[in-house]
N, C-alpha and C positions, 0 to 999 in steps of 0.2 A: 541389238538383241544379244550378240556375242559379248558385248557391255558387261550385259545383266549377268547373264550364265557367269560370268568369269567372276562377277561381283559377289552373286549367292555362292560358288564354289568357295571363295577366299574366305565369306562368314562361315561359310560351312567348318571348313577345315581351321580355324580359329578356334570357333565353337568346341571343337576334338580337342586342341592343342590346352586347349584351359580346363578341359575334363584332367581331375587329377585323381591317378591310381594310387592310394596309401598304404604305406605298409602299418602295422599293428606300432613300430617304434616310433613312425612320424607320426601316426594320429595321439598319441602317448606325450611326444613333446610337443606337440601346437596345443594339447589339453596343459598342461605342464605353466606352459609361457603366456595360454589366455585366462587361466580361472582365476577366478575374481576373489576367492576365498584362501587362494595361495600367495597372491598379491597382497591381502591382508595381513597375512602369516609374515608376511617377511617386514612391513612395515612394523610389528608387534615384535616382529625380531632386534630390528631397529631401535623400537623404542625401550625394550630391556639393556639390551647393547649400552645406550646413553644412561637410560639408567644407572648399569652397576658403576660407568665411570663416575657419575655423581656421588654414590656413597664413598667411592674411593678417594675422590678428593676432601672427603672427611679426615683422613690420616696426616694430611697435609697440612703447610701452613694457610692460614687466611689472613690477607696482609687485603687492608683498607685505608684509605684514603679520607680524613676525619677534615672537616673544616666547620668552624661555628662563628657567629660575632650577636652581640647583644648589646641592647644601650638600656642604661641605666639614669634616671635624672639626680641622683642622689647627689648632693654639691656643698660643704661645709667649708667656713672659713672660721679662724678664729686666730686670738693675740693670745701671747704668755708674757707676762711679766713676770723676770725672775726675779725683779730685787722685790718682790715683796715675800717671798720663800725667806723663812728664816735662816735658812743654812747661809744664803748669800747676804744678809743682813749680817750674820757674824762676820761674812770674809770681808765684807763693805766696810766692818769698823776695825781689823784688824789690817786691811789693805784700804786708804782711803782712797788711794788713785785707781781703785780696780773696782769701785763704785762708777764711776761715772763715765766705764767702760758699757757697763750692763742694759743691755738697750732691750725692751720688747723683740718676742721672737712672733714673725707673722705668720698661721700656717692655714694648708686649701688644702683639704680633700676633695677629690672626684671622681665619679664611675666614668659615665659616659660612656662612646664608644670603643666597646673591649673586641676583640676577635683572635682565634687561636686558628693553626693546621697544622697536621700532624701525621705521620706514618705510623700504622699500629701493626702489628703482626702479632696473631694469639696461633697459639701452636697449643694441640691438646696430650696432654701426657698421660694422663689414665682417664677413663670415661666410665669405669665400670663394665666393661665388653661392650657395651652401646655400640661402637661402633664396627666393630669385627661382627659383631651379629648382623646390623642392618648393613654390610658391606653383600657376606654373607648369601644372606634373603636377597639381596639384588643378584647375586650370580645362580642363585639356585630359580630364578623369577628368567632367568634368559637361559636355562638350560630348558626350564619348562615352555616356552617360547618356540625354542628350536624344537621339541619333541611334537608338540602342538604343530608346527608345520610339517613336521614327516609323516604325522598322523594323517595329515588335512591332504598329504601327498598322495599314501598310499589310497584315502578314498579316491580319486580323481582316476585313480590309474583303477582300478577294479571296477568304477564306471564307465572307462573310458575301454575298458577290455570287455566290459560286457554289452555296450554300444558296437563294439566291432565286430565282435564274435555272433551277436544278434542280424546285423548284417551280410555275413559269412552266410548265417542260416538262413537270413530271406535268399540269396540267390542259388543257395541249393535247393530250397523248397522249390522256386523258382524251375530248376532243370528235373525236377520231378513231376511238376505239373506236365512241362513241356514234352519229357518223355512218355508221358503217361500220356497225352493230347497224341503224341506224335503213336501210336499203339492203337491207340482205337481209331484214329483216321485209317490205318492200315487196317485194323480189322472191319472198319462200315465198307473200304475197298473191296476186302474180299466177301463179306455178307453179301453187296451186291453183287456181287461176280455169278455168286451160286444162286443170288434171286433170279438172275437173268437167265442161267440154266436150267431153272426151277426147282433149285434143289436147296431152297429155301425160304422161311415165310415173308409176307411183310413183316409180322410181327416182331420176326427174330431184328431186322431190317432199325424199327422203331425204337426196338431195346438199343441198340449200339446207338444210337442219333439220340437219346434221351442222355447217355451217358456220356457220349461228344458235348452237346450241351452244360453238362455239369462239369465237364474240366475244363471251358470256354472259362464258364464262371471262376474255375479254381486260377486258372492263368490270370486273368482278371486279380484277382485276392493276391497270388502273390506280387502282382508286378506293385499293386498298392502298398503290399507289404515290404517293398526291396526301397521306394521310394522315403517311407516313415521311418525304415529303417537309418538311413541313411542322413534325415533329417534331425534323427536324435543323436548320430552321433556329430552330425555338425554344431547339435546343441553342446555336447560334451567337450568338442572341442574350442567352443567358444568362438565360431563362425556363422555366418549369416546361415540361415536353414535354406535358403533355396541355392548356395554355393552347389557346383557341380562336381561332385567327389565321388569317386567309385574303390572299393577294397580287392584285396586279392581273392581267387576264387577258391581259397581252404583255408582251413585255418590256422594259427601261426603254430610254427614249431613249438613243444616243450621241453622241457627235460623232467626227468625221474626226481621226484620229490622223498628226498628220507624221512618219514613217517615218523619214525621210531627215535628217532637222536631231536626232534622238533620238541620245544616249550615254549613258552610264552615270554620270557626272560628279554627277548628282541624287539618287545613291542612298544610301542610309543606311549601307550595306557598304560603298562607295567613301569615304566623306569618315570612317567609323569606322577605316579600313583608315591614313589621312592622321593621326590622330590615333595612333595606334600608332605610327608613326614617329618623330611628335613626343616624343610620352612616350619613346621609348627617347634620344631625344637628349637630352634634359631629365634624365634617369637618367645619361648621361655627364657631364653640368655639375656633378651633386648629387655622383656619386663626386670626380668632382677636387676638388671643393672641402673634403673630409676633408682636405687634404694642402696648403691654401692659409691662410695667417696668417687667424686671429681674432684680432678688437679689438673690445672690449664697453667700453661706461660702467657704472659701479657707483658710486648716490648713496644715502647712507643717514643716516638723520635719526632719534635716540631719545633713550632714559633709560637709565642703568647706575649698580647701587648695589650694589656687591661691596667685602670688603676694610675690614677694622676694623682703625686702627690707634691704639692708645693711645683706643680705645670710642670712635674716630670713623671716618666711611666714608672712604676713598683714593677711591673712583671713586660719585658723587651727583649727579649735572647730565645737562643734556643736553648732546648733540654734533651736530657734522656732520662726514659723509665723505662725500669724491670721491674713485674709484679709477677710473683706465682699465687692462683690461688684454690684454693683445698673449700672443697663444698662435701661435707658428711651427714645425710641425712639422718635423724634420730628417731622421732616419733612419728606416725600421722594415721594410731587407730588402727594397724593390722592393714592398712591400705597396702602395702607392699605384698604382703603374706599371701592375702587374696587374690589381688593381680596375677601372681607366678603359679597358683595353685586355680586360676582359670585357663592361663596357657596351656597348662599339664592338661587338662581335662579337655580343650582343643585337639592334643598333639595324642590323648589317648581314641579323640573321635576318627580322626585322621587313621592311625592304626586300626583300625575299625573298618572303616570302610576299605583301607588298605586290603586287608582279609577279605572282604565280602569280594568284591569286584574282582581279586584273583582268582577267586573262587568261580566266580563267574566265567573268566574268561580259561580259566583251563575245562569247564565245559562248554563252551563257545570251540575253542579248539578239536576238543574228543568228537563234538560233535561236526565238525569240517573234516575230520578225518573221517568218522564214519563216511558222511555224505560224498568223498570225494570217491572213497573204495567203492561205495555202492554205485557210483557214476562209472567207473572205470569196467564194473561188472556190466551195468548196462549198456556198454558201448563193446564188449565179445558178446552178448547175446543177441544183441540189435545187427552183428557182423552176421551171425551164422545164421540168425533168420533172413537177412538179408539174401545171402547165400541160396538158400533154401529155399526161398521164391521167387530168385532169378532163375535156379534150375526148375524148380516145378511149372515156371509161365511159359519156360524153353520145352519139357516136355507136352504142357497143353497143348501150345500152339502146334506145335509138329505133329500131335494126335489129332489135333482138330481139320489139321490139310490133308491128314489122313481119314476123315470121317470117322476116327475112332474117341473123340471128344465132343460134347455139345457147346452151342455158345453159351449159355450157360455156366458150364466150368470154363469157358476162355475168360469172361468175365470177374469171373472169380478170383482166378488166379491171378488179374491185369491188378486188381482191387488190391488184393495180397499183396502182389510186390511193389505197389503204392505205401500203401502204408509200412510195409514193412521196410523202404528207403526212405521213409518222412520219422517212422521210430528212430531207423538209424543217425540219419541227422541231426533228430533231436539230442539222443544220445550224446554224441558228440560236441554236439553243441553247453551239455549238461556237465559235461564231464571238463573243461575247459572252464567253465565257470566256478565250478566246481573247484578248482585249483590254485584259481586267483583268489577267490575267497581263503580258502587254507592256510595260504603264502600269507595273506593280510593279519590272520589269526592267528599265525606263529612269527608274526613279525618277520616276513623273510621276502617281503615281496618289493620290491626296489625298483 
């Protein structure tokens, strides 16, 4: 038996030891390190990254490795006889011994099999910008890459703050029920005290037990509420939802946010918004440049053994070449003209929506500023009402043990300073939200 006990105590305390208390920075980086959409961001990161080195190696040389072989059945033989050429007829009868020198010449052409290899290296010397531009567009493609992940960042982290700060408020809703529970238990205590003396009704009796009742229930709500709670920010963090995690019991420190010196200039949509401009003008350089002279170097270094003539090879050595060559495009219909005068019309859409969408987001901003002042009012008004019906349920209660209050106004008053510690919560909880949004919409939340 002593077995067991010692067995269930070691799960017990186990069970404790793997409840983990988070602060607001660790639940921030286990969302950070598990989300699935930040993972993506860096692999997009990645794959810009190789990108621009691609177009980069356009500047460079491209040195290839050329091998060919071909057969041919083409096969010719034939004889020349030269003394029947009149010229050697002359020298036949001016030389007689140089006649009967002159013998048929026998000759063989043949193809057969021919094969070359060879080292080529082209090196480009002007492109028309072609390549400065799509160089270019690759580095302005992995700025927007990296922005798109600060983006993708900052949301994780304003979900992941507003999962924990939701949190924060189930367990203080949580210690409102409880105090509020723990209030009317003491006041059904003393209802009956004065029922037993008679110096009070059932009725009054009934009223306090209906209302014990009803914060049973509300305990009940929040403990369901502390448990969802907690389960969405295991969703946020990218952990199993039934992991056993608990928060600290207020919520995280801040600091004083400057209102007034904030713009949108820092934010991952603003300076993505600047890189779409770019890229579309960089797309005007890349169209022109189809329609602007190319000049390439071409050096080429190998073997070639083709071409049997008389059973020996015409072509068996190595070589070298240098070729530069000049491509000038002339005509082809205003093709060119159009091209670059559709990119402009791209690059003026692009500015276009540039405007709209800042436009947007400096009131996206104004309005995070309002809402965050308005949060910040509602968390001193939620204080001094708070205030205010901690003292007024302090002067009830003391009236009421003095018979100079009914239960009635105890009730009242217990109500009040319920709700008026559930506004304040709320508040607070508002006003925290409230902040991290702002931070997001003036780009300054990190």
């Amino acid at each position: 038996m002593r077995k067991i006990v010692f067995f269930i105590g070691l799960m017990l305390g186990y069970s404790v030891i793997q409840a983990q208390t988070l602060s607001l920075a660790e639940c921030r980086e286990l969302a950070l390190k598990n989300n699935a959409n930040l993972a993506a961001s860096n692999y997009k990161i990645d794959q810009a990254n190789h990108t621009e080195r691609q177009y980069y190696a356009n500047y460079l040389p491209n040195f290839k490795l050329i091998g060919g072989a071909w057969y041919n059945s083409f096969n010719k033989s034939t004889s020349i006889n030269l003394a029947e050429y009149p010229i050697v007829q002359a020298l036949g009868t001016m030389f007689p011994d140089l006649a009967g020198m002159i013998q048929p010449i026998d000759l063989s052409f043949k193809t057969g099999l021919s094969y070359t290899a060879s080292l080529m290296l082209q090196q480009p010397i002007y492109m028309g910008g072609k390549i400065t531009a799509a160089h270019n567009m690759a580095k302005l493609g992995l700025d927007v890459a990296e922005q798109q992940k600060a983006l993708t960042t900052q949301e994780v982290l304003v979900q992941t703050d507003e999962a924990y700060v939701l949190a924060v408020k189930a367990k203080e809703m949580q210690k409102v029920a409880q105090q509020y529970n723990t209030m009317l238990q003491e006041l059904l205590r003393q209802v009956e005290s004065l029922k037993r003396h008679g110096m009070a009704a059932q009725n009054d009796l009934l009223r306090v037990q209906v209302k014990l009742n009803e914060s049973e229930l509300q305990l009940k709500k929040a403990e369901n509420a502390i448990r969802l709670s907690k389960m969405n920010l295991c969703h946020s963090m990218g952990m199993n939802l039934a992991s056993d995690i608990d928060v600290k019991d207020d919520y995280p420190e801040t600091a004083e946010v400057d209102m007034k010196s904030s713009g949108i200039e820092n934010r991952p949509e603003y300076i993505m918004l600047q890189k779409q401009v770019e890229v579309a003008n960089e797309q005007i350089k890349l169209n022109r440049s189809d329609f602007l002279p190319n000049v390439a170097l071409i050096l080429d270094y190998g073997y070639a053994n083709a071409f049997r003539f008389n059973h020996s090879s015409v072509l068996d050595d190595f070589s070298f070449n240098g070729l530069v060559t000049v491509s000038v495009p002339l005509f082809h219909f205003g093709e060119g003209a159009h091209k670059v005068k559709a990119a402009k019309a791209q690059k003026a859409v692009a500015e276009m929506q540039q405007r709209d969408l800042n436009e947007k987001m400096e009131l996206e901003l104004a309005q995070a500023a309002n809402n965050l002042d308005e949060a910040k009012l509602e968390v001193e008004v939620a204080q001094r009402s708070l205030s205010q019906a901690d003292e007024n349920l302090r002067i009830t209660n003391n009236q009421y043990k003095n018979g100079m209050s009914t239960l009635t106004e105890v009730l009242e008053a217990q109500t009040l300073w319920q709700q008026a510690y559930e506004s304040h919560t709320e508040a607070r909880f508002q006003e925290y939200l409230m902040r991290s949004k702002y931070l997001k919409a003036a780009g300054l939340l990190k």
